[in-house]
N, C-alpha and C positions, 0 to 999 in steps of 0.2 A: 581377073577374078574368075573363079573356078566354080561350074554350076553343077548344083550339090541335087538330087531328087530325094525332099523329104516325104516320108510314108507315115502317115498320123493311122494308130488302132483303127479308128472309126472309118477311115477311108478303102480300109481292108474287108469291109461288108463281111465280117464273119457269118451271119448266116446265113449267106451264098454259097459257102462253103461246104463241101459234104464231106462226112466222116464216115467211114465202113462202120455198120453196126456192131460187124461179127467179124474175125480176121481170122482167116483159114488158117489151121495149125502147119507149120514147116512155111507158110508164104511170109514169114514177119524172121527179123533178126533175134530176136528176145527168144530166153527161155522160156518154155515154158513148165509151171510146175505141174510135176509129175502124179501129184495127189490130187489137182484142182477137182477135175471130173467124178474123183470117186468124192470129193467132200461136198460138192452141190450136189450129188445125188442123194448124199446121206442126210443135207440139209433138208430136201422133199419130204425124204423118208419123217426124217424125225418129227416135221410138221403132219405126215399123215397126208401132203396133198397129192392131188391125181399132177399132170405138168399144165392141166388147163384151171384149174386152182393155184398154181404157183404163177403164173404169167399174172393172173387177175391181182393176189398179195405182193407179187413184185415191184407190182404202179410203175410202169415205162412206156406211158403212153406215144412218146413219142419214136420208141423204137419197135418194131417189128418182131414179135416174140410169138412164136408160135411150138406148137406137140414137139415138134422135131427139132425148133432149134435149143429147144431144152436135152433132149434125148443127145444130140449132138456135142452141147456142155459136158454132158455128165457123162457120155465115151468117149472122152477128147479127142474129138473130132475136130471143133471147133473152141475159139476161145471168144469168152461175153465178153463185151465192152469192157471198161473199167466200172460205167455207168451203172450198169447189171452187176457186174462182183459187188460194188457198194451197196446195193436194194440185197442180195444174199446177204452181207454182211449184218445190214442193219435187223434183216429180218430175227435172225438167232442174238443180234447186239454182242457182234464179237467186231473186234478192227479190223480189215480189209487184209492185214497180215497176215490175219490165222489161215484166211483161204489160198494165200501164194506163197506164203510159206511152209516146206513140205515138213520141216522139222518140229511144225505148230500143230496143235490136234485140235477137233473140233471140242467144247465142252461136255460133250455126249459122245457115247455110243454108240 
């Protein structure tokens, strides 16, 4: 009889586990799109907020958002979590596509 090592979810302590908030642009496999940064910037704009008003409307308390790493989104520098693209999404109530999709436009201007 041949001894097997079962792994149950729960015994994996996911929240021991750490996740990069922010994944430095060129250090990941994935594309990234090419419009992301100007359309989070456009979403700021079209909300009228400063980026210490979009961190506060974003609600992610538990990740690390600050001046710059907004500044950094929106010169893609850096790419948001998915976590953050989702809070931009929902903020304008568009799907998550329209923002990583470069062929998708924002509903504004």
């Amino acid at each position: 009889m041949s001894s097997h090592t079962v792994y149950y979810l729960s015994d994996l302590l996911l929240s021991n586990i750490s996740f990069p908030q922010e994944v430095p642009v060129g250090d990941n496999k994935r594309q990234t799109p090419a419009k992301l940064g100007q359309k989070l910037k456009a979403i700021r704009e079209h909300l009228e907020l400063t980026g210490e008003e979009l961190i506060v409307r974003l609600d992610c308390p538990s990740i690390r958002l600050s001046r710059s790493s907004i500044y950094k989104y929106e010169k893609g520098h850096r790419e948001p979590s998915t976590i953050v693209l989702l809070k931009y999404a929902r903020l304008i109530k568009v799907p998550v596509e329209v923002l990583l999709d470069d062929e998708l436009d924002l509903p504004f201007k």
